[in-house]
MIRO-180124 format. One record per atom (N, C-alpha, C): x, y, z; residue in one letter; chain. Coordinates in steps of 0.1 Angstrom, whole numbers, always signed. Layout:
! MIRO-180124
      u      v      w  rest  kette
      X      Y      Z     a      A
...
//
This chain:
! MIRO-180124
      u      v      w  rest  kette
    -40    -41   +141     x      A
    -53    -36   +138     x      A
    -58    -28   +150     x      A
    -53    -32   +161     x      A
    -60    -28   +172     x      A
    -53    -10   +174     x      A
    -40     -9   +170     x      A
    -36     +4   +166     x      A
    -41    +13   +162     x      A
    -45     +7   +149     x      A
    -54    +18   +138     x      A
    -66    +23   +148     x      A
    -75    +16   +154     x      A
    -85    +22   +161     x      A
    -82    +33   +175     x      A
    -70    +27   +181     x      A
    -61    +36   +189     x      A
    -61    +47   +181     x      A
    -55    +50   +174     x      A
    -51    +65   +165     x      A
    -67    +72   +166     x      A
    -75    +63   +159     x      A
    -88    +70   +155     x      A
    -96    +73   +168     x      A
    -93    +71   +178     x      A
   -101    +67   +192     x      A
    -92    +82   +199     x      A
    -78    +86   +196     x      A
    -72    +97   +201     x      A
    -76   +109   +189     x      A
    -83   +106   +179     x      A
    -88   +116   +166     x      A
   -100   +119   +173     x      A
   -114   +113   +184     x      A
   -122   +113   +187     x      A
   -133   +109   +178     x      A
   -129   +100   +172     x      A
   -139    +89   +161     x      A
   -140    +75   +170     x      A
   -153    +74   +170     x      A
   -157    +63   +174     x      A
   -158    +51   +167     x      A
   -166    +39   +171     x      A
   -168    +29   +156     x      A
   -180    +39   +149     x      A
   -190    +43   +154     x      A
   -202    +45   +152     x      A
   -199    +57   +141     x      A
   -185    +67   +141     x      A
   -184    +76   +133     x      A
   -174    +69   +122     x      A
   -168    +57   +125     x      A
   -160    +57   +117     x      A
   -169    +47   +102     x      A
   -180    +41   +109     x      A
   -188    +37   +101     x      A
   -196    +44    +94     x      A
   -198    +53   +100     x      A
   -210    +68    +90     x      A
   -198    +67    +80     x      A
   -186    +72    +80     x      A
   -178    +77    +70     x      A
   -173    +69    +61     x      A
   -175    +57    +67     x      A
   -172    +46    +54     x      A
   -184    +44    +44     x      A
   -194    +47    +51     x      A
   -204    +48    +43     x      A
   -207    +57    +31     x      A
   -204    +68    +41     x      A
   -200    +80    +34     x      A
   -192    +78    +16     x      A
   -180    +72    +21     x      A
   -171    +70    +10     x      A
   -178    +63     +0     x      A
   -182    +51     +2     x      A
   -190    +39     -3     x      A
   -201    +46    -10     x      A
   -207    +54     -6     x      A
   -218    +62    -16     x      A
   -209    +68    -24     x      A
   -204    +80    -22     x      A
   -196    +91    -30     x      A
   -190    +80    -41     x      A
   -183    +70    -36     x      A
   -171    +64    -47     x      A
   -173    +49    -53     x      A
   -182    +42    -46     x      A
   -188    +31    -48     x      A
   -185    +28    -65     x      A
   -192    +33    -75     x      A
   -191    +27    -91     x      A
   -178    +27    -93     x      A
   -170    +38    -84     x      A
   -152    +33    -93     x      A
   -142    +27    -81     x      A
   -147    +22    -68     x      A
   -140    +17    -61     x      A
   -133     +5    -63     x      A
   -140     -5    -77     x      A
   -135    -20    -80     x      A
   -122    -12    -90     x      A
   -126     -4    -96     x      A
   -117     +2   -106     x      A
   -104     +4    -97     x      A
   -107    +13    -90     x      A
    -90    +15    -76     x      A
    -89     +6    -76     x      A
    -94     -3    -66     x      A
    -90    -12    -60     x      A
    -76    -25    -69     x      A
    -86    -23    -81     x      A
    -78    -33    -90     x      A
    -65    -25    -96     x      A
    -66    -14    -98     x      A
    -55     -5    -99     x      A
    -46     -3    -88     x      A
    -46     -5    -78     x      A
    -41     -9    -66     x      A
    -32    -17    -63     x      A
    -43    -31    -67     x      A
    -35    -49    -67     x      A
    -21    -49    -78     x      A
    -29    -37    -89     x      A
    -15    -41   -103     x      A
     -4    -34    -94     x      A
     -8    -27    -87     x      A
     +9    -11    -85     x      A
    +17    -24    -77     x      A
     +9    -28    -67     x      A
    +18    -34    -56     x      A
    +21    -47    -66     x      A
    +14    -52    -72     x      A
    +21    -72    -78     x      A
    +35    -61    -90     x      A
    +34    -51    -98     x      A
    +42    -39    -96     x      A
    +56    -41    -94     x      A
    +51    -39    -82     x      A
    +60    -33    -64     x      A
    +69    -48    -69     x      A
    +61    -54    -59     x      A
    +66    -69    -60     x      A
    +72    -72    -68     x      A
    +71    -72    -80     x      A
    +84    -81    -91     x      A
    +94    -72    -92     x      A
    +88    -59    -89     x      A
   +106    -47    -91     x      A
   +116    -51    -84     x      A
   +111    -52    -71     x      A
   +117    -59    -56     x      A
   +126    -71    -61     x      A
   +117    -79    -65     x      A
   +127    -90    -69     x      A
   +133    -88    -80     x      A
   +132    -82    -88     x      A
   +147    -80    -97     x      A
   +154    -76    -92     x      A
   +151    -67    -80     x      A
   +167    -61    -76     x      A
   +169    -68    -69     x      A
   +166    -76    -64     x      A
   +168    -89    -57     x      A
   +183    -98    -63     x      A
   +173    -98    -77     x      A
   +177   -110    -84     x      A
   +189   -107    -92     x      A
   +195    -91    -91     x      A
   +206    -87    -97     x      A
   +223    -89    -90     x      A
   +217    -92    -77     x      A
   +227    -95    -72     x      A
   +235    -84    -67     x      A
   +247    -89    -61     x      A
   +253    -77    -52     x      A
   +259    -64    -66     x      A
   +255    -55    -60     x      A
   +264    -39    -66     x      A
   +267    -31    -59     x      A
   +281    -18    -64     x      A
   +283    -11    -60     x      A
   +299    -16    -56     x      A
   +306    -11    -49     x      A
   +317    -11    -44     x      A
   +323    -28    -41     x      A
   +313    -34    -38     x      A
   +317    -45    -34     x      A
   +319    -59    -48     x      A
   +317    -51    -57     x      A
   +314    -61    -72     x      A
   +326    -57    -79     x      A
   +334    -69    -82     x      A
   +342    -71    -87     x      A
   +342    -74   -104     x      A
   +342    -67   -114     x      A
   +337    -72   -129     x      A
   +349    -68   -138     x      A
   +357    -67   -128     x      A
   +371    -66   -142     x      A
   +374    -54   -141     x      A
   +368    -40   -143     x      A
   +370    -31   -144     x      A
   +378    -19   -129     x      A
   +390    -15   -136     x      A
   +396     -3   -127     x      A
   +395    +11   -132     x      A
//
């Protein structure tokens, strides 16, 4: 965490500017931010089960043996 404010502290944003602009956003986007946000949670839980099926398929490629020459 302490990074992210590094970055924005070498951008020349302060807390005091980085809070106007969250504010900022929060007006502008406020009525559909629950909407992202939950559209968000689905991509990554998503993400997450793709991951594990390729997980769960086990080894491929050169090293799998299934009969075939």
């Amino acid at each position: 965490m302490h990074q992210i404010f590094t970055t924005f502290a070498m951008m020349g944003l302060g807390t005091v500017e980085l809070i106007i602009v969250a504010g900022v956003i929060l007006l502008l986007f406020g009525s559909r931010l629950p909407k992202v946000m939950r559209s968000l949670g689905q991509g990554i839980v998503e993400f997450k089960r793709g991951v594990q099926g390729i997980e769960d398929d086990g080894p491929t490629g050169a090293g799998r043996d299934d009969g075939h020459r």
